[in-house]
N, C-alpha and C positions, 0 to 999 in steps of 0.2 A: 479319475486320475488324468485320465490324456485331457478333457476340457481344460483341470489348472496349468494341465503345462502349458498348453496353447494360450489360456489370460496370459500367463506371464510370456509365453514370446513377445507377447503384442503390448503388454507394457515397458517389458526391457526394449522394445525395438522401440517405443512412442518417445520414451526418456532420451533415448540418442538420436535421435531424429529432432526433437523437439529444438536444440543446441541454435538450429539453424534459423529458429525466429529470434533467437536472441543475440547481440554482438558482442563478439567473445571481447575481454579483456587486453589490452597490450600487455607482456612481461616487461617491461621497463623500468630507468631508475623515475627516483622522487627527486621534486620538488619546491620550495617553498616561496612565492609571490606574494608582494606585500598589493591589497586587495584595497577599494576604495573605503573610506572613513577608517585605514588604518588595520582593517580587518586581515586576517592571513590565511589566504586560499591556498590550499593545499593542488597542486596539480601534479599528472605525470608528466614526466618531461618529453620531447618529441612533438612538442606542440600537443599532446593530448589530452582531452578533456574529461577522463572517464572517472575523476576524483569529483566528490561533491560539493561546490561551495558553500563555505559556510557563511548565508549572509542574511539578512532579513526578510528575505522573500521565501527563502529554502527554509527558517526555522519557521517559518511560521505554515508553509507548506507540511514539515516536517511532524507539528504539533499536532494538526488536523489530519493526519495519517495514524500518529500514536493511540488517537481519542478512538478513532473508526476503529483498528485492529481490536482497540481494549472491548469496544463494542462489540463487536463480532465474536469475539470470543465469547464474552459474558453473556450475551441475550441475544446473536445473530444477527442477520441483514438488518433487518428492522432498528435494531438497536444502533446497530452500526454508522445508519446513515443519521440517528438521529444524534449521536455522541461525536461526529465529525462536523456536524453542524453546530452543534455546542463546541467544539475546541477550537472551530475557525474564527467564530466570533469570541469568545474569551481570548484569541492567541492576539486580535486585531486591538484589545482594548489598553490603554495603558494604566493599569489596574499593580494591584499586585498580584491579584489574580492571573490576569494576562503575563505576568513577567513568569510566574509560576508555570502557564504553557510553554511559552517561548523557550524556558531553560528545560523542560521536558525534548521539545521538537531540536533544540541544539545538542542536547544529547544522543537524540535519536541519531544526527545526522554524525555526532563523533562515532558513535559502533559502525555505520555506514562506513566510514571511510575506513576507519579501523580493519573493517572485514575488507576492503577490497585494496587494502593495502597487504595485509596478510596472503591475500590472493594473488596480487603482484608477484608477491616475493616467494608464494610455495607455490605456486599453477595451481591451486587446489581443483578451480573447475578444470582446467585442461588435463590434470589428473584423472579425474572424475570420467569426463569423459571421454578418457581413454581406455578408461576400464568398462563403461558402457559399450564402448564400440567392439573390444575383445568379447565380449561378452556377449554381442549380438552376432559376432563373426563363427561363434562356437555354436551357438545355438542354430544358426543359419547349415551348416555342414548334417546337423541332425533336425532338417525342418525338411521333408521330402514332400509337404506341399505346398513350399514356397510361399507359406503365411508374411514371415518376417520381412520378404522382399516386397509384396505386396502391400503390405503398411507403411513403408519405406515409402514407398512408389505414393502411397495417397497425402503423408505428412509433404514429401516434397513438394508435391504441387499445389498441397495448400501454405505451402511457406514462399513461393512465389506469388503465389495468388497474393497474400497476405503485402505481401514487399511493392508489387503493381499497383494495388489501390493505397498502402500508404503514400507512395511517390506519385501518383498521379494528383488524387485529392488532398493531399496534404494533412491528413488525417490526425498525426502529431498535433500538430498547431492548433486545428481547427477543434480538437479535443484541448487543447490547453485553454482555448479562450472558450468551450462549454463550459467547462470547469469554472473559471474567473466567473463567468454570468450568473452560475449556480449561486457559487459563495458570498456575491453581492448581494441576491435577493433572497438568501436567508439572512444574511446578515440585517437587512431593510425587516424582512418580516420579524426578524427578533424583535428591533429597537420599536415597531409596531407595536407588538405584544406588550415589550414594559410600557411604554407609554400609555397605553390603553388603561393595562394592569393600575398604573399609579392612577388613572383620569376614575373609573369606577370600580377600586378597590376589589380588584377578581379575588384574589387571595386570600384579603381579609373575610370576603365571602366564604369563598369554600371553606374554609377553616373552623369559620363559624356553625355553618352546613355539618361540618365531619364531628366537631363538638355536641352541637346537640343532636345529632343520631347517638352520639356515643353516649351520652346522659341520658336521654332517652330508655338506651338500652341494658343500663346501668339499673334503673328505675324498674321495669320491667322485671329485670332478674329478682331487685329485694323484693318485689313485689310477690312474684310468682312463689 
C-alpha cells in the first residue's frame, strides 16, 4: 500500500512539474489574417503565434504525422516510421491519392486549432494544471519524507537543463532541418524502388512466386 501511494506522489508531482517544458498558452482574443495564395491563417491576437497555419507545408507536415500515429497505434515503432514515410511521400505527389493525404493532414491541423482555440477560450490546461498543483500541495503536507519535493527538485533542473541546450544549440532548427533530410531521402529511396520495381518487374515476380507456392500447395493437399 505505502509503495502505490508513493508511485502516485511521484507521478502527480512529475505531471505538474512537467508544465514547465512546455509553453503555456496565451488566453487571448482571435483572429483572422488573410494568408499568402489567399489562404486564412487563423492567429491569436497580440502578435501571437500559437494558432497553427494552415498552409502547404503544415498539411503536408500534418499528413505524415496522421500516417505515423495510425502506425503506431496499429503495429508500433516499426510500423510507425514505416507509414510516416509512406504519407510523406503520397502527401508530396499530386495524385489523387496525394490530395487524399493532404485533405487527411488539413484535417488534422483543423482539430489542432479547433483544441487550442477551445483552450483559449476555457484555460482548460491552466485549469488542469491547477488542479495538479492542489493536488501536489495536499499531498506534499502528508509526504513526511519529502519524496514530492525532491522530484520537484530533479524535473526542474532538468527543465533548465533542457531550455540551456535548446538555446545554446539551437536544437529546434537543427532538428527541423534533420527532419527535412530524412523525408527527402526516403522520398529519393521510394522513387528508387518504383523505378527499379518497373525496370525488372519485382512484383510481378513475387506474385508469381506466391502463386505458384500456392498451387503448389493446392496440389499437395488433393494429393495427399
Amino acid at each position: 500500500m505505502m509503495r502505490s501511494q508513493r508511485r502516485l506522489v511521484v507521478l502527480v508531482a512529475a505531471c505538474a512539474s512537467v508544465s514547465a517544458l512546455v509553453p503555456s498558452l496565451p488566453t487571448v482574443g482571435l483572429r483572422q489574417a488573410a494568408g499568402p495564395s489567399g489562404l486564412v491563417v487563423v492567429k491569436m491576437s497580440e502578435e501571437s503565434t500559437s494558432m497553427v497555419a494552415v498552409n502547404e507545408e503544415n498539411i503536408k507536415s500534418a499528413a505524415t504525422a496522421s500516417t505515423a500515429a495510425a502506425g503506431l497505434i496499429v503495429g508500433g515503432p516499426v510500423l510507425a516510421i514505416i507509414a510516416a514515410m509512406a504519407g510523406n511521400y503520397v502527401a508530396q505527389q499530386e495524385t489523387e491519392v496525394g490530395e487524399v493525404a493532404r485533405g487527411v493532414g488539413k484535417v488534422t491541423l483543423d482539430v489542432i486549432n479547433f483544441l487550442l482555440k477551445v483552450n483559449t477560450k476555457y484555460d482548460v490546461t491552466g485549469k488542469a494544471g491547477a488542479a495538479a498543483s492542489d493536488a501536489v500541495a495536499s499531498l506534499k503536507e502528508k509526504d513526511a519524507e519529502g519524496t514530492i519535493s525532491k522530484v520537484e527538485g530533479v524535473l526542474g533542473e532538468a527543465s533548465v537543463k533542457v531550455k540551456e541546450l535548446t538555446s545554446e544549440y539551437d536544437l529546434v532548427e537543427k532538428g527541423k532541418q534533420a527532419l527535412s533530410y530524412a523525408s527527402d531521402l526516403s522520398n529519393k529511396a521510394i522513387d528508387k524502388g518504383i523505378e527499379l520495381n518497373k525496370e525488372y518487374k519485382l512484383t510481378d515476380k513475387v506474385t508469381d512466386s506466391v502463386k505458384t507456392a500456392v498451387d503448389k500447395g493446392v496440389q499437395a493437399a488433393k494429393s495427399g
